[in-house]
C-alpha positions, 0 to 999 in steps of 0.5 A: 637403168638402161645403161645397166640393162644394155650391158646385161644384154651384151653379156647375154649374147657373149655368153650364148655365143661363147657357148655355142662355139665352146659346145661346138668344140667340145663336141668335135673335140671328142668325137674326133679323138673317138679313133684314139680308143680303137686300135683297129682304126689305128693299127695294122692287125694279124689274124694267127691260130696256134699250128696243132688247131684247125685255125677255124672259129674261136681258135683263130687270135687276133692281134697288133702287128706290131707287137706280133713281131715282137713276140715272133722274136720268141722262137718258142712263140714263132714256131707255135703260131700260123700267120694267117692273114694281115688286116691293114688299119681302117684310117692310117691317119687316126692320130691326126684326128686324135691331135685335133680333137686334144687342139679343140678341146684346148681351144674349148677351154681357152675360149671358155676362160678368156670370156669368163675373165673378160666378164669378170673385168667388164662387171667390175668396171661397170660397178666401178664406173657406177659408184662413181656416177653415183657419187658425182649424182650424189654431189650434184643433188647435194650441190642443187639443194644447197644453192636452192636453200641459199637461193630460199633464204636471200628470197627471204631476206630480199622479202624482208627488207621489201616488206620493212622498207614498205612498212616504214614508207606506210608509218612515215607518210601516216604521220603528221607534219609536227610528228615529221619535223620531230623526227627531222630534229632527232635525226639531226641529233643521232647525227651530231652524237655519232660525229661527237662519238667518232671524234671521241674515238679519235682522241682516245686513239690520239691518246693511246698513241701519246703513252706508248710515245711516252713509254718508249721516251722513257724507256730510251732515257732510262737506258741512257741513265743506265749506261751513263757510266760508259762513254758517249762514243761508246754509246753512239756505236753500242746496241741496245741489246749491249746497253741491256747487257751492260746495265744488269752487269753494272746492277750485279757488280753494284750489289753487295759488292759484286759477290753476284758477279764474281760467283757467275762470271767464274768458271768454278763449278756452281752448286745450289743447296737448300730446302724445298721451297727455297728457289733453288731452281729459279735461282739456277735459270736465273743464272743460267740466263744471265751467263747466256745473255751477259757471257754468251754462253749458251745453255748446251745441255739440261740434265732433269729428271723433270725437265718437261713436268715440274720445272718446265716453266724455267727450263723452257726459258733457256732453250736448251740444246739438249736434254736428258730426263729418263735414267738411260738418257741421264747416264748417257748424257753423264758420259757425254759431259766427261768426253766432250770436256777431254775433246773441248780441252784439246782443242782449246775453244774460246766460245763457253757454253753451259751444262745444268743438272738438278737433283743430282743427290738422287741422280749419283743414286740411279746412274752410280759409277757415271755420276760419280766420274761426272762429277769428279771430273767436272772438278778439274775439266769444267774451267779448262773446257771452258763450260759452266757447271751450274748444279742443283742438290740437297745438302753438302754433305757426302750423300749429296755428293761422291764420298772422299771428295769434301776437300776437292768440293771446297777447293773447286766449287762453289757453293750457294745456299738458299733459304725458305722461312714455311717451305713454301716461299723463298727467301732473299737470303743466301749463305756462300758456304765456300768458293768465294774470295775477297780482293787480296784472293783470301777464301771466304767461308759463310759470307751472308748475302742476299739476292736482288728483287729481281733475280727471278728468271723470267724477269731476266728473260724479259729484260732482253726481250722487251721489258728491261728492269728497272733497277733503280726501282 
């Protein structure tokens, strides 16, 4: 308060003495510039008559020199007027005052404003500096009653324990002799429990450390079992993520005679028919990724209308470079295919990658023509590109598809389809309805299949990340 009271007082005398000096100027501002409406004090004045009057009393005129002289120019004027007498200016130097009186009241103003800023500034400065001071008041008193608090309440658990630990010293030095040597015995029992406990606990732990030993003993001998078809040099210098990829590809080449290994090891556009409920798209990750981890083919594009909603839980696991979901993305995205496998066959590339699309039947319905060229191109371009295509849609008829394009489809694509027995739950049974061929390169149509337990996409996505299958089992 007093600090507020000191800056109170300052601006009271600054504005008394402002005032002062402001009214001090302001009154010699204008009575100074008084001679600026007197032309008597200014100017040199003529007293003149007309020349047929007496030039007496109210007939004799007065006037500015000056202007006198200019009217005398007139010679009507000249010869009708008697120059009588030239009265010369009370002060010749008025104007000077009149110059003053314009500077002092200028400096009147100026004064007057520079105060009134200075104030202005000085005051928010004050409130500023205040509300900071507040603050830190605030901080300090928030601070001093959080420490008394804590400082309150290990008083009070010092006090406690005091109290307990004089409570106990009491209870003990009122018992008896037998009551302390029955303590002393039940105390050394509490001690041989608690050592038993933590021995316990030690072998528990000893025991832990055994099955894990024996999980990663088996583990190491079931991979050795696995690549045990490849030889013993070629074991010493191989990797474990190469022993993984080599023991699915032998699983995939040992299933039904290898018809798995063949649909995905070849560049022949994949397409997957069937129901809903029948896993077409758990079939497709797990496709996907065998291509990525087997073929080193990385999956560079995912075209789904529900990439993020409904089949994200699969779509997650094959880390996507891109993806297209809403119609304008998807139909650029169709573009890209078509122009990425012109740029990808002119340059010839050695490394493959992966395009996905799902439900294309109402994707050739939203993006039309674009649908349309992708996948005629995607007839011809895929296996020169060097780019899986793996798709998923209804059914092989000409809505599924683009019409006119049922001989093209049987000649340069494959297609695999699946089953559900309630719509709900897939079945182990596929049809490859054409794009297969046997050893002697003759065209298989409708060859009955079935897929392994374990082509699930997130049991191969374990399989490279530290839960190999056991496909023995």
């Amino acid at each position: 308060m007093q600090e507020i009271e000191e800056f109170n007082e300052n601006l009271r005398r600054e504005r008394k003495a402002s005032t002062l000096l402001v009214g001090a100027l302001l009154v010699g501002g204008l009575a100074a510039t008084v001679p600026l409406f007197t032309d008597s004090i200014k100017h040199s004045e003529v007293l003149f008559c007309r020349v047929n009057s007496d030039c007496r009393g109210s007939s004799v005129r007065r006037g500015i020199a000056h202007i006198i002289d200019n009217e005398r120019r007139n010679q009507l004027f000249d010869i009708n007027i008697r120059v009588l007498r030239v009265l010369p200016p009370e002060d010749s130097t008025a104007y000077l005052f009149g110059i003053g009186g314009s500077v002092a009241l200028l400096v009147a103003y100026a004064t007057s404003k520079s105060l009134t800023d200075k104030q202005e500034k000085a005051i928010h400065s004050q409130f500023a500096l205040l509300k900071i001071k507040a603050l830190e008041n605030d901080i300090i008193v928030s601070n001093h009653i959080d420490l008394t608090q804590f400082s309150k309440q290990q008083q009070s658990e010092i006090t406690k324990q005091a109290i307990a630990r004089q409570t106990a010293e009491t209870i003990e030095a009122m018992k008896s002799p037998g009551e302390q040597q029955l303590d002393h015995l039940n105390g050394t029992l509490q001690g041989e429990l608690s050592m038993k406990n933590h021995e316990l606990q030690l072998s528990e732990m000893d025991k832990v450390i055994a099955d894990n030993k024996l999980q990663v003993a088996e583990t190491n001998k079931k991979l050795s079992k696995l690549s045990g078809n490849i030889q013993d040099s070629h074991q010493a210098q191989s990797s474990p993520d190469e022993q993984l990829k080599d023991a699915l590809i032998d699983a995939l080449k040992n299933h039904e005679d290898g018809y798995l290994w063949k649909i995905i090891n070849s560049l022949k556009p994949l397409w997957l028919i069937g129901n809903q409920g029948s896993g077409k798209t758990y079939t497709a990750g797990a496709i996907a990724l065998i291509r990525k981890y087997c073929l080193d083919a990385p999956i560079h594009q995912l075209i789904d209308r529900h990439a993020t909603g409904d089949n994200a839980d699969v779509w997650q696991l094959l880390e996507a470079t891109s993806k297209a979901e809403s119609e304008d993305e998807i139909s650029q995205a169709f573009e890209d295919c078509c122009d990425r496998w012109l740029q990808r066959i002119k340059e010839k590339p050695t490394k493959k990658q992966q395009v996905i699309v799902d439900e294309f039947t109402n994707l050739k319905t939203l993006c039309g023509d674009k649908a349309i060229a992708f996948f005629k191109m995607s007839l011809t371009d895929t296996r020169k590109a060097k780019e899986y295509l793996l798709g998923i849609t209804h059914n092989a008829t000409n809505e599924s598809f683009p019409d006119g394009t049922a001989a093209s489809r049987k000649a340069g694509t494959i297609l695999l389809e699946k089953f559900s027995a309630n719509g709900e739950t897939p079945l182990s049974r596929v049809v490859v309805r054409y794009g297969l061929v046997d050893d002697n390169g003759n065209n298989l149509e409708d060859e009955e299949r079935t897929l392994p337990s374990w082509m699930h996409p997130e049991r191969i996505y374990q399989h490279f990340n530290g839960k190999p299958i056991n496909f023995e089992d």
